[in-house]
C-alpha positions as CSV (number, residue, x, y, z in Angstrom):
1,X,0.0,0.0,0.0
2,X,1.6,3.3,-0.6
3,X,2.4,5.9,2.0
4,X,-0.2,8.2,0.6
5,X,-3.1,5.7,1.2
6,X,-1.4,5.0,4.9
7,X,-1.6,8.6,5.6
8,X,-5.2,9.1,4.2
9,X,-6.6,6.2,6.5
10,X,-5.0,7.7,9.6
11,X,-6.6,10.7,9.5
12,X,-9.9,9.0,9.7
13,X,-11.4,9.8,6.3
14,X,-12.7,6.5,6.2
15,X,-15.6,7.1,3.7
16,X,-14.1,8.1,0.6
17,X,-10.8,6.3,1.7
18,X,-12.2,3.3,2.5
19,X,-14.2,3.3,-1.6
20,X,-10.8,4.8,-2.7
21,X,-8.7,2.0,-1.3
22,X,-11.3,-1.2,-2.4
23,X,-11.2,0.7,-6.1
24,X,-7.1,0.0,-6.1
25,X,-7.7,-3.0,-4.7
26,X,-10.0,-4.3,-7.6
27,X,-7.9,-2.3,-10.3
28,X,-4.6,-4.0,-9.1
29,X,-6.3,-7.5,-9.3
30,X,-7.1,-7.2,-12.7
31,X,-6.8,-4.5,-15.4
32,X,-9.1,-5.2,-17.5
33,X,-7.5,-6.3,-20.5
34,X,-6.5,-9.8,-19.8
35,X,-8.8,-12.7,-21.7
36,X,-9.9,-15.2,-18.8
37,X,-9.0,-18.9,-19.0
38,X,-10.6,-20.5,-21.9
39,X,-12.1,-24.0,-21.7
40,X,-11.5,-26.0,-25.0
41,X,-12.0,-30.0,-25.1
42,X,-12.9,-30.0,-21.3
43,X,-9.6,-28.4,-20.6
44,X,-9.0,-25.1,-18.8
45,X,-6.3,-23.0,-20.9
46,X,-5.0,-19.6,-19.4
47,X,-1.3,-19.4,-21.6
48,X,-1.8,-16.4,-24.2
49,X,-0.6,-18.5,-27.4
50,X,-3.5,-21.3,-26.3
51,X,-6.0,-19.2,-25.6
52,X,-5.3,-17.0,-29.3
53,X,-5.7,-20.7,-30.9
54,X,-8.9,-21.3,-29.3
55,X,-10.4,-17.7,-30.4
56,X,-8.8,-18.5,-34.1
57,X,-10.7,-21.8,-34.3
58,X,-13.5,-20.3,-33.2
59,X,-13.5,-17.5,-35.3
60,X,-12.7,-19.7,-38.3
61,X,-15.7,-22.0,-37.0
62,X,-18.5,-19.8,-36.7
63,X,-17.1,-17.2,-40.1
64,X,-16.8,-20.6,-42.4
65,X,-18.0,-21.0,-45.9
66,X,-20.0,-23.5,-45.5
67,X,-24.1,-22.4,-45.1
68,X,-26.1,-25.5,-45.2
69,X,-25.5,-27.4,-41.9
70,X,-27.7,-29.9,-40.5
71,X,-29.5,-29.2,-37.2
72,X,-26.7,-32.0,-35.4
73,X,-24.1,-30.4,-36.7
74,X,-24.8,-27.1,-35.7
75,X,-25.4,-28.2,-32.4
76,X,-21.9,-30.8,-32.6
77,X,-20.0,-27.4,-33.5
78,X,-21.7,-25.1,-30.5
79,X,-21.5,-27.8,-28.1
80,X,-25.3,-27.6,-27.6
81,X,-26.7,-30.7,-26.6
82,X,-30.4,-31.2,-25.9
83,X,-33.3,-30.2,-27.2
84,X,-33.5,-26.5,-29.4
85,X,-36.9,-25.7,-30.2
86,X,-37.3,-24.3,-33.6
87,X,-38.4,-20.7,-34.0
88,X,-41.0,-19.2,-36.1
89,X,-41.0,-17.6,-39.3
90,X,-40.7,-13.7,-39.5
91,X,-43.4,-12.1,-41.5
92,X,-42.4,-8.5,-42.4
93,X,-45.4,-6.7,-44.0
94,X,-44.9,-3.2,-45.9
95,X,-48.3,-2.6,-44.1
96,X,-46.3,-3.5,-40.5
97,X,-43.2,-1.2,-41.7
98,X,-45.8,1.5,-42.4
99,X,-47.1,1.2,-38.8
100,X,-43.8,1.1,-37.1
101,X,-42.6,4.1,-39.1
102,X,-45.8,6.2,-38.7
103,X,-45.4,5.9,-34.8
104,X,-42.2,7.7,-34.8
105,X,-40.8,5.4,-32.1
106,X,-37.5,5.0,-34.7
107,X,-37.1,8.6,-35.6
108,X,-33.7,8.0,-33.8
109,X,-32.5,5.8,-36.2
């Protein structure tokens, strides 16, 4: 802890020293910038070249060529076992544009 920390807590501001202190505290633990351990094949991997790897293969996974997957395959490659339940179709109606546009709730946009 530095001196100037020491010398804050002993003169009893313990409110803002106390947040002040806890906010080093949590910056020194971690910075922000560092990936956390990445699991791959049931493993935990924290070294910076593995974890790299992992995010490559992923990347190059998900941002392939290939666009007509089967429904087990998709799930094989996202590790999603179980049941999915299929979704619905999306109907969008030049009518339904009209309506959203006319209620000005996306004049944001």
């Amino acid at each position: 802890m530095s001196s100037e920390t020491e010398s804050e807590l002993e003169k009893g501001k313990r409110g803002k020293t106390m947040k002040r202190f806890w906010t080093f505290i949590k910056h020194k633990r971690s910075d922000g910038r560092q990936i956390p351990p990445l699991k791959s094949e049931g493993l935990l991997h924290s070294e910076p070249v593995e974890k790299a790897n992992i995010l490559n293969n992923q990347f190059q996974n998900a941002f392939s060529k290939k666009t007509n997957i089967s429904k087990e395959e998709f799930s094989n490659c996202c590790k999603m076992h179980g049941t999915t339940s299929e979704i619905n179709d999306i109907n969008i109606t030049v009518s339904g544009m009209e309506k959203l546009l006319s209620t000005n709730t996306y004049s944001h946009i």
